[in-house]
Residue frames as qw, qx, qy, qz and C-alpha x, y, z in Angstrom:
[[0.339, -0.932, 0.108, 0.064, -0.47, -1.00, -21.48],
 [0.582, 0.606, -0.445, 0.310, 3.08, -0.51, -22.43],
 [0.768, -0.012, -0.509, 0.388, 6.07, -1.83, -20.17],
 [0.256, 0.156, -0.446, 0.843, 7.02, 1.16, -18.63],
 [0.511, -0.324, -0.057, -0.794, 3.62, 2.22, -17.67],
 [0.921, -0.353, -0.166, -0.017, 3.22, -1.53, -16.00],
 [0.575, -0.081, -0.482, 0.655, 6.78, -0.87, -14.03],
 [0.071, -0.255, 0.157, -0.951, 5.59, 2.40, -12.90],
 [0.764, -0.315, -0.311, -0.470, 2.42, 0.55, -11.62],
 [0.836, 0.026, -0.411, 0.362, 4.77, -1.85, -10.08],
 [0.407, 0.268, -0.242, 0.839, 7.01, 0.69, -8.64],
 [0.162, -0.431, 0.161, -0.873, 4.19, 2.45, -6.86],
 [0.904, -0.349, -0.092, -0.230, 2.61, -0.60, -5.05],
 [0.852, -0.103, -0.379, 0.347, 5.80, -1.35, -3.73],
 [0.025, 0.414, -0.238, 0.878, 5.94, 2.27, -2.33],
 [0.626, -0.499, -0.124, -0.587, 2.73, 1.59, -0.85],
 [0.922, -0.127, -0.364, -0.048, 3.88, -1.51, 0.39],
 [0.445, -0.012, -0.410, 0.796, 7.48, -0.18, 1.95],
 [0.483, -0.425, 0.092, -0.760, 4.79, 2.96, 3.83],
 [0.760, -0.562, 0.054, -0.321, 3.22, 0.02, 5.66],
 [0.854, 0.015, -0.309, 0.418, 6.09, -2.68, 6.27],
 [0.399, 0.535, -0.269, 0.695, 7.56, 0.74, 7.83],
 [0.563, -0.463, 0.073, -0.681, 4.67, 1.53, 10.17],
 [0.947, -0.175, -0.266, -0.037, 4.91, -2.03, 10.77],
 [0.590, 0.274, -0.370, 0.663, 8.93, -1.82, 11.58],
 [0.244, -0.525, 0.170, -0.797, 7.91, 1.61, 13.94],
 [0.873, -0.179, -0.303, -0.338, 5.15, -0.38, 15.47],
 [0.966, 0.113, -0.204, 0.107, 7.60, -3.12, 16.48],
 [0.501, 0.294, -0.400, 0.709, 10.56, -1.31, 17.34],
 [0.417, -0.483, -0.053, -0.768, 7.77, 1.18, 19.91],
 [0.765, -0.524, 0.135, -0.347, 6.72, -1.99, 21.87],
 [0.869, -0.159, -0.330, 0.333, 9.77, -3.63, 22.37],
 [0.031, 0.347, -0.384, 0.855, 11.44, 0.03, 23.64],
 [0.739, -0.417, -0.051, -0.526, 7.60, -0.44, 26.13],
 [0.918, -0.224, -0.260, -0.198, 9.11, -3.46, 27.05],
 [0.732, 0.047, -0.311, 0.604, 12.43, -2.88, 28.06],
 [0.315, -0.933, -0.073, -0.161, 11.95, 0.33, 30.84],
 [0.427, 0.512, -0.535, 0.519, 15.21, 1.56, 31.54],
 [0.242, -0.456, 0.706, -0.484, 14.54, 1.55, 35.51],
 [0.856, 0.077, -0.309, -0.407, 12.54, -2.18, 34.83],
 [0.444, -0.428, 0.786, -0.043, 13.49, -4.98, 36.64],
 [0.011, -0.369, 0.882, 0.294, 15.05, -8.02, 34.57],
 [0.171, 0.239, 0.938, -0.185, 12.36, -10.44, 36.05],
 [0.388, 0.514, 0.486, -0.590, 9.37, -8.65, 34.79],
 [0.217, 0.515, -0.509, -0.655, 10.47, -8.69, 31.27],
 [0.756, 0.319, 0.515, -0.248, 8.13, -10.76, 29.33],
 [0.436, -0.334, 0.701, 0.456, 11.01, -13.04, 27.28],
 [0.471, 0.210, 0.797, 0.316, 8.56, -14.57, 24.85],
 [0.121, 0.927, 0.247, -0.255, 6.56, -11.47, 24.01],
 [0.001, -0.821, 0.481, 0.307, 10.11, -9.72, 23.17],
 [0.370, -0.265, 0.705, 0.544, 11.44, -12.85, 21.48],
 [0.398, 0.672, 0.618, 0.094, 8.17, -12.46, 19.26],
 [0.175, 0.952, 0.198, -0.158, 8.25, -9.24, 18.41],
 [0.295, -0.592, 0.592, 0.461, 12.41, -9.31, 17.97],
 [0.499, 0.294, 0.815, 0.022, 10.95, -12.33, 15.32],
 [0.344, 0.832, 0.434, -0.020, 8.21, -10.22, 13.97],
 [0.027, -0.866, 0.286, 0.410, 10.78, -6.67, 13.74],
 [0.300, -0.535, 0.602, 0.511, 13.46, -8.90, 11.89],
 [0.455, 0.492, 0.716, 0.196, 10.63, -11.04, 9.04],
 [0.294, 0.934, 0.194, -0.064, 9.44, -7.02, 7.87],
 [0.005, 0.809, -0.495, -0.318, 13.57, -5.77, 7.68],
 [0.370, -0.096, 0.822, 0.422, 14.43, -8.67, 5.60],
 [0.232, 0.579, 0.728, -0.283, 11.06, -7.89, 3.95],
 [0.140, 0.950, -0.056, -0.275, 11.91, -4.05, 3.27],
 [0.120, -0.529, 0.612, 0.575, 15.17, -4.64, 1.80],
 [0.389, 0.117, 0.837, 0.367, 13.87, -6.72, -0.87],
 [0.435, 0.789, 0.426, 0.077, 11.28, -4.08, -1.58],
 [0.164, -0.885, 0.240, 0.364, 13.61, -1.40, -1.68],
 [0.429, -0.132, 0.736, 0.507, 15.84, -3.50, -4.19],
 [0.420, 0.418, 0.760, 0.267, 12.69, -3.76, -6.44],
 [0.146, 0.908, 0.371, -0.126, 12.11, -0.44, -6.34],
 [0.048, -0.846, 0.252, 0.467, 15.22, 0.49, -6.83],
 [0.408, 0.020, 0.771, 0.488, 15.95, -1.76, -9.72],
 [0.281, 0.605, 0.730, 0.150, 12.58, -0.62, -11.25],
 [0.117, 0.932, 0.059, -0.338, 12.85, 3.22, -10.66],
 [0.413, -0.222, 0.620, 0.629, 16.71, 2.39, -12.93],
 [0.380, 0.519, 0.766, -0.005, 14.15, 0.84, -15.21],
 [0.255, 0.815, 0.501, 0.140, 12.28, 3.68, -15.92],
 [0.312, -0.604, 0.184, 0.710, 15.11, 6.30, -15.94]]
């Protein structure tokens, strides 16, 4: 298989891959709005839950930029 045909291979598994890492991000950003109710009282906020999920939200956006580099180095690539 020639080079550009394996980046273009490349380039679309890491589409696939930024689709779920997004859903994931959504996902994540969904239940920590759930967890903060604007008329909520302070006390009921469930710290470790929200410092997970602040955790979990910030591992997939450090995540996505790096695919998003590769993809955008790779779509250059194949210009």
């Amino acid at each position: 298989m020639s080079e550009r045909n394996e980046n273009w291979g490349r380039r679309e598994s890491l589409r696939r891959i930024e689709k779920t890492l997004l859903a994931e991000i959504r996902s994540h950003r969904e239940s920590i709005r759930a967890l903060l109710p604007i008329g909520g009282e302070v006390q009921d906020i469930d710290g470790e839950y929200l410092f997970s999920l602040a955790v979990g939200l910030n591992d997939r956006l450090v995540e996505l930029r790096g695919v998003e580099q590769k993809i955008a180095i790779l779509s250059r690539e194949l210009e």
